[in-house]
C-alpha positions as a Markdown table, in Angstrom:
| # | Residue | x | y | z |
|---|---|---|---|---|
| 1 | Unk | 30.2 | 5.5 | -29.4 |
| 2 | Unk | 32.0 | 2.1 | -29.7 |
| 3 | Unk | 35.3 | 3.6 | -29.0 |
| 4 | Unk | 33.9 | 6.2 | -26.4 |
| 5 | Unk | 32.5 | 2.6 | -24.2 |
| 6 | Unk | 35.6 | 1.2 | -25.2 |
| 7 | Unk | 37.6 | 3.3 | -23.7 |
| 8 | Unk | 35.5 | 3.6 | -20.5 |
| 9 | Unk | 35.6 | 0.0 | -20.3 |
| 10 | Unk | 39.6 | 0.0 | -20.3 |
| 11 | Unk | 40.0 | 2.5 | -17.8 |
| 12 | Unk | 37.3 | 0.8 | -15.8 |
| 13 | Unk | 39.0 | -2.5 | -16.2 |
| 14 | Unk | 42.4 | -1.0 | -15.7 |
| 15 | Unk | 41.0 | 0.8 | -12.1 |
| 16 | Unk | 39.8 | -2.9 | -10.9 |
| 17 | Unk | 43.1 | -4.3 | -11.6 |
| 18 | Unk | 44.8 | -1.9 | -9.3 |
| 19 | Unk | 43.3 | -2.8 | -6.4 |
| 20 | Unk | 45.2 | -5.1 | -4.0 |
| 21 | Unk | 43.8 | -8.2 | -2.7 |
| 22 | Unk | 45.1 | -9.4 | 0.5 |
| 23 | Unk | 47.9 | -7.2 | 0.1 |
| 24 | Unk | 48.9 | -8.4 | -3.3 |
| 25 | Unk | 48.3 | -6.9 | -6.9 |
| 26 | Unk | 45.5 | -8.6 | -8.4 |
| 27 | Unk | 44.3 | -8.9 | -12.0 |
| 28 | Unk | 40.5 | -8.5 | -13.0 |
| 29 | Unk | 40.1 | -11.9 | -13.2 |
| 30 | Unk | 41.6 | -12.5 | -9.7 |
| 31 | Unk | 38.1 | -10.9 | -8.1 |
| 32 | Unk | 36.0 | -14.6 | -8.7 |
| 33 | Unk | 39.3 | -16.2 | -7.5 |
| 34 | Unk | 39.0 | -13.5 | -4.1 |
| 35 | Unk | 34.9 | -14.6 | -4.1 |
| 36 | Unk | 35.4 | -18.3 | -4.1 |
| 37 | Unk | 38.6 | -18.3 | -1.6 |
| 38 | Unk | 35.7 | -16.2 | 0.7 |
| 39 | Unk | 33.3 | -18.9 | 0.4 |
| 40 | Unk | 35.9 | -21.7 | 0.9 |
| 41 | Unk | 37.0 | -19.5 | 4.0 |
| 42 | Unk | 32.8 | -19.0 | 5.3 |
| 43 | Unk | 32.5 | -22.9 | 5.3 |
| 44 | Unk | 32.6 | -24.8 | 8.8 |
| 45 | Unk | 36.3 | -24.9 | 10.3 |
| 46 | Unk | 37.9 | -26.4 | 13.9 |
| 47 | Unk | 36.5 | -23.5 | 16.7 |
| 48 | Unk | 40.7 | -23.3 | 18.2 |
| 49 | Unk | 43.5 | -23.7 | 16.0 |
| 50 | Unk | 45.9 | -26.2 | 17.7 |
| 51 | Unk | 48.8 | -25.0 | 15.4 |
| 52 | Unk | 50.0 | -23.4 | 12.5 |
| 53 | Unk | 49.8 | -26.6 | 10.8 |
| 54 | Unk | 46.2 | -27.1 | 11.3 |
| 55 | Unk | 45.1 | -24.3 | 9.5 |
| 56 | Unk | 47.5 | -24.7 | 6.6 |
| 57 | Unk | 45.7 | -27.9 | 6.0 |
| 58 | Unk | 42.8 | -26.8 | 6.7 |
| 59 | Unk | 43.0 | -23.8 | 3.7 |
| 60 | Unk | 44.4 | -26.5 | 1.2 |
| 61 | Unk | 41.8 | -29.0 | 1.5 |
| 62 | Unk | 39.5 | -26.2 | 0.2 |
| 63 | Unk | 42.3 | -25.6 | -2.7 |
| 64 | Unk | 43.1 | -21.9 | -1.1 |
| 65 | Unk | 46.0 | -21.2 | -3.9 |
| 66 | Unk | 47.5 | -17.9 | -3.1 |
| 67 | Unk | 48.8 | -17.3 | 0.6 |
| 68 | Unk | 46.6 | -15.1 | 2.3 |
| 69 | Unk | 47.8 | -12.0 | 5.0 |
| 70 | Unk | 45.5 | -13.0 | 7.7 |
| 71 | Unk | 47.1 | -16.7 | 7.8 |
| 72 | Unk | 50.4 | -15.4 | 8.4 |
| 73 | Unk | 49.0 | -12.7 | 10.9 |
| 74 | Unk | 47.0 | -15.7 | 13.1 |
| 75 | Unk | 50.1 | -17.7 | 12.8 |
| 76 | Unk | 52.5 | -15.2 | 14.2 |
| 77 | Unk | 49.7 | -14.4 | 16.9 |
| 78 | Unk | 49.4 | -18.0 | 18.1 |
| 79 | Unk | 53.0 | -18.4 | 18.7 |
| 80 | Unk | 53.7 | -15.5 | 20.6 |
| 81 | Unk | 50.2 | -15.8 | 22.6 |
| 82 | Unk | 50.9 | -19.3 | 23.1 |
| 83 | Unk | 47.3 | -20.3 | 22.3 |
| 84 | Unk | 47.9 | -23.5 | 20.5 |
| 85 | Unk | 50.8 | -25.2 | 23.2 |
| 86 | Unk | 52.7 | -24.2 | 25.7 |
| 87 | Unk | 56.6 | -23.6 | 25.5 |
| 88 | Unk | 59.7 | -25.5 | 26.7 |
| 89 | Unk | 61.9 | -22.7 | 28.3 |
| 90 | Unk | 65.6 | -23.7 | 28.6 |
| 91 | Unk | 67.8 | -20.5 | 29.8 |
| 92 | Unk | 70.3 | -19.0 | 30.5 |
| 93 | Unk | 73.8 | -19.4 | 29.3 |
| 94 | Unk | 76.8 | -17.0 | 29.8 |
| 95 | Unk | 80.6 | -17.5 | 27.9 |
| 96 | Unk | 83.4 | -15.2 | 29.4 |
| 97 | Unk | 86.9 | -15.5 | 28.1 |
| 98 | Unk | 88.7 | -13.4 | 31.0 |
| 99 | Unk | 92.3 | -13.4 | 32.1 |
| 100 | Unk | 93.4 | -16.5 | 30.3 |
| 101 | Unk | 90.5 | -18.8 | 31.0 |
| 102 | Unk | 87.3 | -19.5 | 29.2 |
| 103 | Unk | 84.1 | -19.9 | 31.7 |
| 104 | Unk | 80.8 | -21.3 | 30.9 |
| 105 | Unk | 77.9 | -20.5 | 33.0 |
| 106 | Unk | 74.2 | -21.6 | 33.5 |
| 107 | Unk | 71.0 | -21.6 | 35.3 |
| 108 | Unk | 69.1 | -24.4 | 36.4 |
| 109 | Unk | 66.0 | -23.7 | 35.2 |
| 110 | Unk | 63.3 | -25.5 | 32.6 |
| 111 | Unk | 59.6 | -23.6 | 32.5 |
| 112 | Unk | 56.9 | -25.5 | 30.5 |
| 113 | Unk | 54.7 | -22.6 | 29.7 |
| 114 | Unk | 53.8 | -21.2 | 33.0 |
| 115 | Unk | 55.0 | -23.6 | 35.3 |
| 116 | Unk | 58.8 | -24.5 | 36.5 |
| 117 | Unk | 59.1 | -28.1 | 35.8 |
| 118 | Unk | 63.1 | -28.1 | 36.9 |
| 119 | Unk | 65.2 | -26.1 | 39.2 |
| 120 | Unk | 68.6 | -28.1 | 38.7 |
| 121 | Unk | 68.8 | -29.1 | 34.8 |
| 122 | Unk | 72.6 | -29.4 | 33.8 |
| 123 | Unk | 72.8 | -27.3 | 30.2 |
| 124 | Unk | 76.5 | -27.1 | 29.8 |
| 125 | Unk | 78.2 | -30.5 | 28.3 |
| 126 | Unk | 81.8 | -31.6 | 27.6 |
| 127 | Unk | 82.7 | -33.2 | 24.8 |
| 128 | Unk | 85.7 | -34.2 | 22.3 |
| 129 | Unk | 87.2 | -35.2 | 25.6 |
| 130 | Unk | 86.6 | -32.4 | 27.9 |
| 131 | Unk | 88.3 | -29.8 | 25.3 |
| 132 | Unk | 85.2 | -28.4 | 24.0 |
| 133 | Unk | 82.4 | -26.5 | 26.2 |
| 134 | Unk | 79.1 | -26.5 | 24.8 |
| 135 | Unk | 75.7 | -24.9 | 26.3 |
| 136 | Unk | 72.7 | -24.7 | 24.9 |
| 137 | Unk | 69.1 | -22.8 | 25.4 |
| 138 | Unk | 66.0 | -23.5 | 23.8 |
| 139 | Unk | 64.3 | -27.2 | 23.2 |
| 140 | Unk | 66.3 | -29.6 | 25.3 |
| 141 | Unk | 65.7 | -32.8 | 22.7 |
| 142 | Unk | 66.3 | -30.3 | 19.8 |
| 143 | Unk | 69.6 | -29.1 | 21.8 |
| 144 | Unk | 71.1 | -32.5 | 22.2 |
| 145 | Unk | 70.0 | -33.1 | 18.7 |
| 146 | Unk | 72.1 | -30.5 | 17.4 |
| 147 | Unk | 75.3 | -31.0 | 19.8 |
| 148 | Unk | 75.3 | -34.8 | 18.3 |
| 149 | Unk | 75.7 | -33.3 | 15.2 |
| 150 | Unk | 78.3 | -30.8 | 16.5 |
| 151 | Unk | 80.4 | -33.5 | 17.8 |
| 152 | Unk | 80.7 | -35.3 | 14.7 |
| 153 | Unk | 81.0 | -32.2 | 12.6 |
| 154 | Unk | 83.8 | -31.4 | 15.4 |
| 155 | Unk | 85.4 | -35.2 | 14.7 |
| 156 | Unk | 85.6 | -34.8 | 10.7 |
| 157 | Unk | 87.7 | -31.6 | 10.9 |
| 158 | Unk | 89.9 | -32.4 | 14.6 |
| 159 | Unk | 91.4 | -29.3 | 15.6 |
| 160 | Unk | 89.3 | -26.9 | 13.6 |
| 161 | Unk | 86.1 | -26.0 | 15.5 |
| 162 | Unk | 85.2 | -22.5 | 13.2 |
| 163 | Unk | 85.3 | -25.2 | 10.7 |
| 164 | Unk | 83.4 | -28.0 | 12.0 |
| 165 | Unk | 80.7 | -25.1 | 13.3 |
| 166 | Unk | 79.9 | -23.6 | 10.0 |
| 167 | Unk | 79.3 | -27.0 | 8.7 |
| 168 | Unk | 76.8 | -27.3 | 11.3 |
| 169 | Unk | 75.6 | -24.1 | 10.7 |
| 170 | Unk | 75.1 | -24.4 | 6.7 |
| 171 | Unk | 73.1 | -28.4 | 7.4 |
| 172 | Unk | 71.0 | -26.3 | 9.9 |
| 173 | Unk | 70.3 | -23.9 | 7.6 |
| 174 | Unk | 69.3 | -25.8 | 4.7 |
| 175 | Unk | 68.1 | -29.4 | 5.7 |
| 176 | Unk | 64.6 | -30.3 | 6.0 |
| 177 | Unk | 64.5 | -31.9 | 9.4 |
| 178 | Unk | 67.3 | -29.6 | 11.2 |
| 179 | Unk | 66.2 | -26.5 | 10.0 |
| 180 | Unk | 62.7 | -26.9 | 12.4 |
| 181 | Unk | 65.1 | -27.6 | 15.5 |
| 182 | Unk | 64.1 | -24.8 | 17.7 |
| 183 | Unk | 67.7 | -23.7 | 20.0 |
| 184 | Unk | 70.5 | -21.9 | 20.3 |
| 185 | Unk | 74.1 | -23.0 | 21.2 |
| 186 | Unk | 77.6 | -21.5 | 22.5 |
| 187 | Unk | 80.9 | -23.7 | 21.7 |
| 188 | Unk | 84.4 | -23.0 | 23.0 |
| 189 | Unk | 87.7 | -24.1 | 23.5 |
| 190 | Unk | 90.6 | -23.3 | 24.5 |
| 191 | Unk | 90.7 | -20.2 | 21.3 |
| 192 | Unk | 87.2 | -20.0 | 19.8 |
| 193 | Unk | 84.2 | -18.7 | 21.4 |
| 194 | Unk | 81.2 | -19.2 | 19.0 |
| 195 | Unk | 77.6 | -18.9 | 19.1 |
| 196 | Unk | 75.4 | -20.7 | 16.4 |
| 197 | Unk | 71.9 | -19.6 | 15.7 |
| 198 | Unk | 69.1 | -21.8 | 13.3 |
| 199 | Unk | 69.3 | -18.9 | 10.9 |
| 200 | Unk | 73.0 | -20.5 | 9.8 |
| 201 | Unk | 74.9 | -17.7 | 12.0 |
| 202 | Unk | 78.5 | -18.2 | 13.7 |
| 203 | Unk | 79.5 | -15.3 | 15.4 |
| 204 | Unk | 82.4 | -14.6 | 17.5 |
| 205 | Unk | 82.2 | -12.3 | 20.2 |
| 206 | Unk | 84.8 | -9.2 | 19.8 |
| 207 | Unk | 85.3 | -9.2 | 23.7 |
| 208 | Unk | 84.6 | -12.6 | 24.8 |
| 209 | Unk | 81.1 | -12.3 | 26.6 |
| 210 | Unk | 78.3 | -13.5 | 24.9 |
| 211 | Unk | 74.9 | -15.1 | 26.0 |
| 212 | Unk | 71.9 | -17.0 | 25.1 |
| 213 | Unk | 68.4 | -17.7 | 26.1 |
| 214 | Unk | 66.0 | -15.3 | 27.3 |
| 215 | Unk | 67.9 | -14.2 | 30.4 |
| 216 | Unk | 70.8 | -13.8 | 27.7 |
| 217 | Unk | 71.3 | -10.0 | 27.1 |
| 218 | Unk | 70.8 | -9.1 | 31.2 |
| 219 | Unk | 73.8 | -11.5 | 31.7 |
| 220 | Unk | 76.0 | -10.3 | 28.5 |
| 221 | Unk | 75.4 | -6.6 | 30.3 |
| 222 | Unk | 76.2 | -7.2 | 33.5 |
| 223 | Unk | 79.1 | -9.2 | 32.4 |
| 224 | Unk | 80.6 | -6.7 | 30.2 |
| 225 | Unk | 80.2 | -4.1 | 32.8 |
| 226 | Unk | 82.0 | -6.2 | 35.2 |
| 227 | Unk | 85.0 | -7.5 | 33.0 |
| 228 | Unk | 85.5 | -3.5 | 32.0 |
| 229 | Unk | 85.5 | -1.9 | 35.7 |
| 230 | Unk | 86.3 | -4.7 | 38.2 |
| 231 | Unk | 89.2 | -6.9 | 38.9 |
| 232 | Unk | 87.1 | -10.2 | 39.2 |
| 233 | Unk | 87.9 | -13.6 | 38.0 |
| 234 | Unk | 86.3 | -15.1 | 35.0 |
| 235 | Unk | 83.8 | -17.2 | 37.3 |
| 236 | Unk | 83.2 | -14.7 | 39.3 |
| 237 | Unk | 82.0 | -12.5 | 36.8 |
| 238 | Unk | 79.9 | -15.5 | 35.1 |
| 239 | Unk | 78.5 | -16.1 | 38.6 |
| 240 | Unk | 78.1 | -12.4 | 39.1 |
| 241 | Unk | 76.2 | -11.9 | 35.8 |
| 242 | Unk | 74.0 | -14.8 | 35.8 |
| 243 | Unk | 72.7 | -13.9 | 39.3 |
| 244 | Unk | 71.8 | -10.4 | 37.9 |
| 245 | Unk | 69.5 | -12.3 | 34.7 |
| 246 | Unk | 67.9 | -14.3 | 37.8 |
| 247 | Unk | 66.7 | -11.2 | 39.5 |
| 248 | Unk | 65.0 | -9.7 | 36.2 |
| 249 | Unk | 64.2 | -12.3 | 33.8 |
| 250 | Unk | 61.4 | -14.9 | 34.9 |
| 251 | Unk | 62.6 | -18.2 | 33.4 |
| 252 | Unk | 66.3 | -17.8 | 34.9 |
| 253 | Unk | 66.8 | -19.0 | 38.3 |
| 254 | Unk | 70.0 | -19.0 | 41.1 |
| 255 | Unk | 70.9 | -22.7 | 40.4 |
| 256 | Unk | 74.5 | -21.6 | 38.9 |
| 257 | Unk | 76.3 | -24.8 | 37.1 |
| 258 | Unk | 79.5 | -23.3 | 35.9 |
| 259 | Unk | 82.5 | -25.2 | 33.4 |
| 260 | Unk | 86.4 | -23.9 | 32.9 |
| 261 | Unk | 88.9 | -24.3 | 30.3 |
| 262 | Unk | 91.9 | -22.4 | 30.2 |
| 263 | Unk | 92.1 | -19.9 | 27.7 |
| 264 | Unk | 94.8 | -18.8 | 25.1 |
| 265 | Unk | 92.8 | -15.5 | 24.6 |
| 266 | Unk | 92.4 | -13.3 | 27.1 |
């Protein structure tokens, strides 16, 4: 009989422990650990979330120890929903590296959630002396944040920008405060096209065309249609392609600021 209950008790035991909770293996002794994280979660809390920081705080005060699925799900939901705080939109900008010279093109327009706060806004910059193009799309403050630190990246290793952009690219990746900055940059000179992402990415485009923000892949389209099967000029085509992003995408307007360099590349 003792080994007959035994045994039932293992098999019981070993049943309970394969259940999941929260979408993690759990133990048997990880069910009064599920019971008191669902009291913690039953006790008074805020009636909106402002942001995801809120609720992380919120869940540690009441020593939630394990992460839970439904945090992460609410978290990913307020972002894209915009519940918690509207978003600075900052777009679009277009490279083309066309018949030996390098064009950078962008729109004018910054939305703040639903509503266009600027029609005219100047996203392209100069620096290292006018021999580096840089355009950004995203965050405006966390854009200029980042192009400092491009520039001086660019000023410890002169005359090697692949170098001086995976420096960036790596601190971005890995340091504390740089790695929430929330934007996405094109640099190029007179050889290099390059486009660096938060996620520590520096890609050069194959062809030349490459574009950012959310009006980014119309205008990449349009422009590699146009550099393929027309005979038009490197600004025309930037022109051409950001005026086809204005028509579709929302947060792209007709206010066209566009910057030359000569190229080396064709």
């Amino acid at each position: 009989m003792n080994q007959r209950s035994g045994s039932r008790r293992s098999k019981a035991e070993s049943k309970r422990g394969s259940i999941p909770l929260n979408g993690m293996q759990r133990g048997p002794g990880m069910w009064a650990v599920g019971l008191r994280t669902a009291t913690q979660l039953l006790q008074p809390r805020p009636a909106v979330w402002r942001n995801p920081a809120e609720v992380r705080g919120w869940l540690q005060r009441r020593d939630v120890s394990f992460p839970l699925f439904s945090l992460q799900h609410n978290t990913l939901d307020m972002t894209e929903t915009g519940s918690h705080r509207p978003r600075w939109r900052s777009t679009t900008v277009l490279a083309v590296r066309h018949k030996g010279t390098l064009v950078l093109g962008a729109d004018g327009q910054v939305t703040y959630g639903n509503t266009i706060m600027k029609s005219d806004t100047k996203k392209l910059r100069r620096m290292l002396d006018g021999r580096v193009l840089v355009g950004f799309a995203g965050s405006t403050a966390d854009a200029f944040a980042l192009m400092e630190r491009f520039e001086e990246k660019a000023k410890d290793y002169p005359g090697n920008m692949a170098r001086a952009a995976t420096e960036l690219a790596r601190d971005w990746r890995t340091d504390r405060a740089l790695r929430r900055l929330e934007a996405m940059m094109i640099v190029a000179d007179t050889e290099l096209t390059l486009l660096l992402t938060g996620q520590g990415d520096v890609v050069q485009p194959t062809d030349g065309v490459v574009g950012i923000g959310s009006g980014g892949p119309y205008a990449t389209s349009a422009a590699k249609a146009l550099v393929r099967h027309s005979s038009l000029s490197a600004g025309e085509i930037v022109r051409e392609s950001l005026a086809v992003a204005a028509e579709i995408d929302i947060y792209t307007n007709n206010n066209i600021i566009l910057e030359e360099l000569p190229s080396q590349n064709s």
